[in-house]
Short mmCIF file of the C-alpha atoms (twelve columns), coordinates in Angstrom:
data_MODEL
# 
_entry.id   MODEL 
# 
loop_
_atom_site.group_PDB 
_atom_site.id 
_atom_site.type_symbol 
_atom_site.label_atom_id 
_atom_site.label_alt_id 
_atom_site.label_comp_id 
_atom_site.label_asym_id 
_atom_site.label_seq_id 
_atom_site.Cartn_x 
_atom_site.Cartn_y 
_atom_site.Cartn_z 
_atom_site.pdbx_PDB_model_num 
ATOM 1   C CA . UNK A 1   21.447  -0.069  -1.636  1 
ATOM 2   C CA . UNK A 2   19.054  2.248   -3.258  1 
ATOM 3   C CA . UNK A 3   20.211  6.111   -3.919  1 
ATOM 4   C CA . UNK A 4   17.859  9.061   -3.228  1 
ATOM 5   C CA . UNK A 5   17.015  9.707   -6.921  1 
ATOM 6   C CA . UNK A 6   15.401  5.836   -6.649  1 
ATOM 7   C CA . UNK A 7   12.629  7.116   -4.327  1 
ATOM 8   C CA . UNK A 8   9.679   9.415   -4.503  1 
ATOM 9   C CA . UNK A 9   9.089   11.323  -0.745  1 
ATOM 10  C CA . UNK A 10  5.477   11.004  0.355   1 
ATOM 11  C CA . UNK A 11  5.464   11.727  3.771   1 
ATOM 12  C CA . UNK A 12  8.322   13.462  5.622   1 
ATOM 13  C CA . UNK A 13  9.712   12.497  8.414   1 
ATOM 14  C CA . UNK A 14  13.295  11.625  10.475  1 
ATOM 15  C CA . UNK A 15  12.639  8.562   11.466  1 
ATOM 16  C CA . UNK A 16  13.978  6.714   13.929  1 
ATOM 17  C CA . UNK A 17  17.652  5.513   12.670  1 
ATOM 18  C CA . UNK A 18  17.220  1.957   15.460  1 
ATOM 19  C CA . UNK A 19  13.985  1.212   14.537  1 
ATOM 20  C CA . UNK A 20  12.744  -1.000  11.915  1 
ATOM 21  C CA . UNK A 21  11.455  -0.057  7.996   1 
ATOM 22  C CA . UNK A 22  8.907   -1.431  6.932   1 
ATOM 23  C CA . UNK A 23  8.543   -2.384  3.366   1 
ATOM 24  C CA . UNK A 24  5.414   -3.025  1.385   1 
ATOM 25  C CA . UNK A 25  4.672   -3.602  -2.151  1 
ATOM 26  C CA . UNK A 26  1.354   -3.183  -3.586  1 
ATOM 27  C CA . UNK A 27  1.351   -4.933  -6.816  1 
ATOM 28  C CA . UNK A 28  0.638   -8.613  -8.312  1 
ATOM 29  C CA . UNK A 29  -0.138  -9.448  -4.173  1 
ATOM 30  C CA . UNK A 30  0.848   -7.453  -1.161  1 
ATOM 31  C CA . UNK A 31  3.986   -8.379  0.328   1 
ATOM 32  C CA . UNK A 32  5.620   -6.569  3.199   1 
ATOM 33  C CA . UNK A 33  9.145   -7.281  4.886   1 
ATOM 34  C CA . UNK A 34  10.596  -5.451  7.622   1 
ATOM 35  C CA . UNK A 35  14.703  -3.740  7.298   1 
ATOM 36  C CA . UNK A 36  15.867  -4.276  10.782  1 
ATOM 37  C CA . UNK A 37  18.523  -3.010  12.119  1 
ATOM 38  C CA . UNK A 38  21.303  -5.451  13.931  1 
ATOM 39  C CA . UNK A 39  24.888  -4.577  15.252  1 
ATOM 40  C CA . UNK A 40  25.847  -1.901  12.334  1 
ATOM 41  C CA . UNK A 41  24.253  -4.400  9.557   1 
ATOM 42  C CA . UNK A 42  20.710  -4.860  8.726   1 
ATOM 43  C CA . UNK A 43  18.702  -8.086  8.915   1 
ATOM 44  C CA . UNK A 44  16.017  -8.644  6.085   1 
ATOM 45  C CA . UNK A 45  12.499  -10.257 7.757   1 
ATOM 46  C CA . UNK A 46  9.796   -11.429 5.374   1 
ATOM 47  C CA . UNK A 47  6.437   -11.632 6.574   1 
ATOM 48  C CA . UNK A 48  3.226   -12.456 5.394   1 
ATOM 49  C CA . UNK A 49  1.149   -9.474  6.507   1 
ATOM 50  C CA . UNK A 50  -0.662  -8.670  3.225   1 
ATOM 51  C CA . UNK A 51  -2.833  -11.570 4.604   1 
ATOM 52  C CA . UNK A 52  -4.051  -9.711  7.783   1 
ATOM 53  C CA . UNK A 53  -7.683  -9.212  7.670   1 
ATOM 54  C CA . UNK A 54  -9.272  -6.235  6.121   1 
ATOM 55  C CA . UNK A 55  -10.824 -4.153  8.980   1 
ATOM 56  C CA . UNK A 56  -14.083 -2.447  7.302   1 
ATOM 57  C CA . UNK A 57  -14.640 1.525   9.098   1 
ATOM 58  C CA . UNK A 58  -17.519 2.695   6.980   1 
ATOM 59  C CA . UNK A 59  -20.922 1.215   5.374   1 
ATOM 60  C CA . UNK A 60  -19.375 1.149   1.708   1 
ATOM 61  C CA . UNK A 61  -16.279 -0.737  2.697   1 
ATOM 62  C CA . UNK A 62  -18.687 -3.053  4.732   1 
ATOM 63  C CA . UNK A 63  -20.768 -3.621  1.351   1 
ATOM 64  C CA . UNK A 64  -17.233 -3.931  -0.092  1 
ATOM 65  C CA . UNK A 65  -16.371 -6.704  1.663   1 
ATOM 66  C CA . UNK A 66  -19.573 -8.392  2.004   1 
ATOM 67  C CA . UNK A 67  -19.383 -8.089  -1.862  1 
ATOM 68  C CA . UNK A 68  -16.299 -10.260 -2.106  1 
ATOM 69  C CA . UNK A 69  -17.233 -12.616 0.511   1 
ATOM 70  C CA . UNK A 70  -19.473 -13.982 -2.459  1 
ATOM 71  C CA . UNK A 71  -16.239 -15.686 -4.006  1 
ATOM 72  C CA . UNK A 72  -14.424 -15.235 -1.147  1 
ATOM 73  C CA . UNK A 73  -14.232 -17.211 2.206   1 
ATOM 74  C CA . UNK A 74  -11.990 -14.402 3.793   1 
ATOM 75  C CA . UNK A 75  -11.358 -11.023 3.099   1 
ATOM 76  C CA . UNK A 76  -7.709  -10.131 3.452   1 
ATOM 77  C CA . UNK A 77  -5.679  -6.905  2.772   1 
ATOM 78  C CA . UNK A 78  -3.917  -8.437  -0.728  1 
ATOM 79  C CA . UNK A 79  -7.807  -9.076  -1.655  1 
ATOM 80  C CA . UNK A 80  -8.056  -5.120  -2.111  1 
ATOM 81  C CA . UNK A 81  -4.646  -4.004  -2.135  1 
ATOM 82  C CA . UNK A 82  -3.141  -5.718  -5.249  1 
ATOM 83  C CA . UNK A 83  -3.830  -5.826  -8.842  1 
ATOM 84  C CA . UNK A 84  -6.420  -8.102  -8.172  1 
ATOM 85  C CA . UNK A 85  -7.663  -5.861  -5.278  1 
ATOM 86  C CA . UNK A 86  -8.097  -2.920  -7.677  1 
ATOM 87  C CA . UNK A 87  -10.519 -5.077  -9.868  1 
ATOM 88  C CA . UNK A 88  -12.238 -6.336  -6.607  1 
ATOM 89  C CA . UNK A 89  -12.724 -2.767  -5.503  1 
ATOM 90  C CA . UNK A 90  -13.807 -1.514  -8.859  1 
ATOM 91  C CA . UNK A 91  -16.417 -4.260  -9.423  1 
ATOM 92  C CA . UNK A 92  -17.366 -3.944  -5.602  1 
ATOM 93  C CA . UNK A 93  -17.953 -0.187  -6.305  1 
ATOM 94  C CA . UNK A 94  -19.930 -0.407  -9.459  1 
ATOM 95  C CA . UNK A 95  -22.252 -3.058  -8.007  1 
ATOM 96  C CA . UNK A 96  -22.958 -0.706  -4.560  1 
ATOM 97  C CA . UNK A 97  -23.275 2.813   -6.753  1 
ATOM 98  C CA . UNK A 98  -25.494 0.523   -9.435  1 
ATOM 99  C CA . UNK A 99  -22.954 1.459   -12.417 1 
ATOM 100 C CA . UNK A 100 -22.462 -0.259  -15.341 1 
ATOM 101 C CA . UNK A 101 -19.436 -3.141  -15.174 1 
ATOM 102 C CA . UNK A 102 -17.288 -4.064  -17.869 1 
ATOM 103 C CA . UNK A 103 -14.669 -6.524  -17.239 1 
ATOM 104 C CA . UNK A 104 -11.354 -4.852  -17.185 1 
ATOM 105 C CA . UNK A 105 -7.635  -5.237  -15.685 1 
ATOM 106 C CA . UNK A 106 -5.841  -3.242  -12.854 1 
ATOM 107 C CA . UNK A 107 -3.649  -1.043  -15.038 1 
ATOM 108 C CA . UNK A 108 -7.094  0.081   -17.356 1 
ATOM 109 C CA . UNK A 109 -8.537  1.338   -14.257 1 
ATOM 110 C CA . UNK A 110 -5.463  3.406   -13.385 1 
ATOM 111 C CA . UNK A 111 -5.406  4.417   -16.687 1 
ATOM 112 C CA . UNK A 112 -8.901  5.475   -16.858 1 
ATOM 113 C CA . UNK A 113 -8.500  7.540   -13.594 1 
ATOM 114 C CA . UNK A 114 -5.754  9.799   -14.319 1 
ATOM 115 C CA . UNK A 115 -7.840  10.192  -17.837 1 
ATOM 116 C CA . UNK A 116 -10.782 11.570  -15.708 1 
ATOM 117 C CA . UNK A 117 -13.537 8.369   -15.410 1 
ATOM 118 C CA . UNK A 118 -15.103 8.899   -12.313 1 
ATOM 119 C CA . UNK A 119 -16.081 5.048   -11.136 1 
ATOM 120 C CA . UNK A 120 -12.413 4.451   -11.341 1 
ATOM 121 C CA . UNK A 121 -11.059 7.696   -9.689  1 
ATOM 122 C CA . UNK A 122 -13.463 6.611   -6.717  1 
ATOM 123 C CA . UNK A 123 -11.866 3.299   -7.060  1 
ATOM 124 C CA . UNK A 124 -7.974  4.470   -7.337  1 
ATOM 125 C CA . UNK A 125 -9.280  7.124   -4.617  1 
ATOM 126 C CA . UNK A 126 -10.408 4.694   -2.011  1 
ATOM 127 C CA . UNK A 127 -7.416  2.191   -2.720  1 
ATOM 128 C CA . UNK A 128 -4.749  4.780   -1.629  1 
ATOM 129 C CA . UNK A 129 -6.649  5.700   1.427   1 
ATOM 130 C CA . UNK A 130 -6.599  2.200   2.650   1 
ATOM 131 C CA . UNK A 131 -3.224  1.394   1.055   1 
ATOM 132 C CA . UNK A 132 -2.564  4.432   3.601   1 
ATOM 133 C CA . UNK A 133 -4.631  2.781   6.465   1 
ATOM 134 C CA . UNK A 134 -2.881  -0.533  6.231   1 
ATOM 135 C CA . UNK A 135 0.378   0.650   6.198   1 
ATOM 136 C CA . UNK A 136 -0.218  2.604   9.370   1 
ATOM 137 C CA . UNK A 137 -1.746  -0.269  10.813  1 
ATOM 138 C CA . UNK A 138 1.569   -2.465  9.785   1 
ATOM 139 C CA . UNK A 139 3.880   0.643   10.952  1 
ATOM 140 C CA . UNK A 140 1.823   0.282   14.642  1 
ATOM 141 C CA . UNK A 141 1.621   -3.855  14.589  1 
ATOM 142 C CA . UNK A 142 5.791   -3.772  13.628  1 
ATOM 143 C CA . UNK A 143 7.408   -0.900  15.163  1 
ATOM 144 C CA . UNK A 144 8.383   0.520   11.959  1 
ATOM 145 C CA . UNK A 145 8.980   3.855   13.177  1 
ATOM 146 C CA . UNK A 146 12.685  3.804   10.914  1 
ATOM 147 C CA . UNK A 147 10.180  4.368   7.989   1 
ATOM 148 C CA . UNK A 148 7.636   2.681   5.509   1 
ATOM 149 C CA . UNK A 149 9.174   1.913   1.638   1 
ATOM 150 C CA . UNK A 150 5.941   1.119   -0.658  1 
ATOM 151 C CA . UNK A 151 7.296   -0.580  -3.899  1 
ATOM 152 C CA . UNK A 152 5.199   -2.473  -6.317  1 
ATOM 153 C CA . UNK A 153 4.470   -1.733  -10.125 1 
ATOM 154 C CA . UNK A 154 1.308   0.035   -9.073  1 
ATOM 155 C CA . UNK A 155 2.839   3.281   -7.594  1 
ATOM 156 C CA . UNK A 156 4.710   4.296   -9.898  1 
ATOM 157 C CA . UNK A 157 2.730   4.668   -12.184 1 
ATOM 158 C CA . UNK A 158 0.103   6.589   -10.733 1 
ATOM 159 C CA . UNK A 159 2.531   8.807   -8.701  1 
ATOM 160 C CA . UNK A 160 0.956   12.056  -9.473  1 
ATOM 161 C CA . UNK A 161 -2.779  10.724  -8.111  1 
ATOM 162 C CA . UNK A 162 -1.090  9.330   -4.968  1 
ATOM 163 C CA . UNK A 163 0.839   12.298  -3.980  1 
ATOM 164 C CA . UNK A 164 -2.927  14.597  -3.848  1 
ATOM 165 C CA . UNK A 165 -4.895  10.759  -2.390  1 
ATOM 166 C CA . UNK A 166 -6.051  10.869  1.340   1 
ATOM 167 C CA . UNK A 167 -2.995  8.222   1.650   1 
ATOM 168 C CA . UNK A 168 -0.985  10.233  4.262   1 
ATOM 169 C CA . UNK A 169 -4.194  11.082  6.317   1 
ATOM 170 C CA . UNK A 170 -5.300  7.984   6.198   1 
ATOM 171 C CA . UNK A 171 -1.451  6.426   7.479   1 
ATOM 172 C CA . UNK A 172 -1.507  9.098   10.704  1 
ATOM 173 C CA . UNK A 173 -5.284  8.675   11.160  1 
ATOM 174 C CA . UNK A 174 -4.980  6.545   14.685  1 
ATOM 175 C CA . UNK A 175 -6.370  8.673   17.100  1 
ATOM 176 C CA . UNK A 176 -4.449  8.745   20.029  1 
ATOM 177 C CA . UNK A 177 -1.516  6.736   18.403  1 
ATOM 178 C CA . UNK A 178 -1.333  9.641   15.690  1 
ATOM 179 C CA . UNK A 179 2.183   10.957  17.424  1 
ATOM 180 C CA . UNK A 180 4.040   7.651   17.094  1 
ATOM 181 C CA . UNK A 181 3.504   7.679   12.842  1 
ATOM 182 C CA . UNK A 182 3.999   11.831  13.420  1 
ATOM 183 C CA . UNK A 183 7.693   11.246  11.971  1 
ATOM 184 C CA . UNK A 184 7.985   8.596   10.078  1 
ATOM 185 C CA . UNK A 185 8.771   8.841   7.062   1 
ATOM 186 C CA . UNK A 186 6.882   7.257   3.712   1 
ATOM 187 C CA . UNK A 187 8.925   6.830   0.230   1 
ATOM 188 C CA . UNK A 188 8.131   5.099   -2.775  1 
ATOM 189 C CA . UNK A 189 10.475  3.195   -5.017  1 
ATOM 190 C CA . UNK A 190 9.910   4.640   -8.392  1 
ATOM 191 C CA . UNK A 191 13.037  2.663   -10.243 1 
ATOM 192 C CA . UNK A 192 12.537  -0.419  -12.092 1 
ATOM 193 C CA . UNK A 193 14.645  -3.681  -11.028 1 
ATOM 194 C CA . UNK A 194 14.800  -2.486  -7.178  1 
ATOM 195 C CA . UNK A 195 14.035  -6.600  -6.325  1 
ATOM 196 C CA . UNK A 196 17.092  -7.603  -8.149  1 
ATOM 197 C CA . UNK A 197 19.874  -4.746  -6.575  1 
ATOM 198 C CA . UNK A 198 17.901  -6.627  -3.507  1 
ATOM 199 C CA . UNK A 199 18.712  -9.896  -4.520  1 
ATOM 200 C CA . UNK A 200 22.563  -8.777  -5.822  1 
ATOM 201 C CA . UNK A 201 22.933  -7.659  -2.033  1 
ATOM 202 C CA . UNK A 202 21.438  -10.862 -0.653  1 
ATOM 203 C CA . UNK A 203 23.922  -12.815 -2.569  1 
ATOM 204 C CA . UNK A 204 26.703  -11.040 -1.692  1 
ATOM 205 C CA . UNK A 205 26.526  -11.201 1.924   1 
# 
């Protein structure tokens, strides 16, 4: 229901017109639905895959998550992709490099990375390579070669850093799987009030 001035293009692509969407929005948790498509309608499936388990490739993002197991029983995706994930990665970070911490919310550590403070452009840097990573994954695990729509509040307002992040390498970076994600495409919702045209649709049908 959303027109093409809604949307910022991240990753080009001409999908696959049967296949699902997948949408995920990065923001006060990590929710993800899939679009699917269903005798000339669409069907609307939520899910709860911002809870699948975050799958460490490196030493830091093994001290990463070995650093939030300490108030943590189980490391998910939303623990790192969220709001809350930003401050998770950010204190995570500080403590492995041996930086100074000061408490401080998700949208003061965006803000302080497009102003140029390097502890939180590593931390804004490494969140849109696995935000990129994890939607691959979900794109693979869902068949969500129709596209991937990111929404959240987070995005948008750091749409300039995500468009240079490793976010797109990090989405086709599946070694032998890398042709499946080849054309799918990846847009972000950059309009406010996207969940309620959702909801007006929802209602009306």
């Amino acid at each position: 229901a959303l027109g093409k001035e809604n949307f910022l293009d991240v990753k080009p692509g001409e999908g696959d017109p049967v296949a699902p969407i997948l949408v995920m929005g990065p923001g006060t948790g990590l929710g993800q639905a899939l679009i699917v498509p269903f005798e000339g309608k669409v069907r609307v499936i939520p899910t709860e895959g911002g809870h699948v388990g975050f799958a460490p490739q490196s030493d830091e993002e093994i001290a990463i998550m070995k650093f939030i197991l300490r108030d943590h029983d189980r490391v998910s995706a939303e623990r790192i992709l969220s709001g809350r994930g930003l401050v998770n990665l950010h204190r995570a970070l500080c403590a492995i490099d041996g930086a100074s911490f000061t408490p401080i919310e998700a949208d003061k550590i965006t803000e302080a990375a497009i102003n140029g403070d390097g502890p939180a452009q590593k931390t804004l840097n490494l969140f849109c390579s696995l935000l990129g990573r994890a939607a691959g994954d979900a794109a693979l695990a869902t068949g969500a070669r129709g596209g991937v729509v990111l929404g959240g509040g987070i995005l948008p307002q750091i749409r300039d850093f995500f468009l240079k992040s490793a976010f797109t390498a990090q989405f086709l970076a599946k070694g032998r799987m890398r042709d499946y994600l080849a054309d799918v495409p990846v847009r972000v919702i950059v309009t406010d009030g996207a969940a309620l045209v959702g909801a007006a649709v929802m209602a009306r049908t």
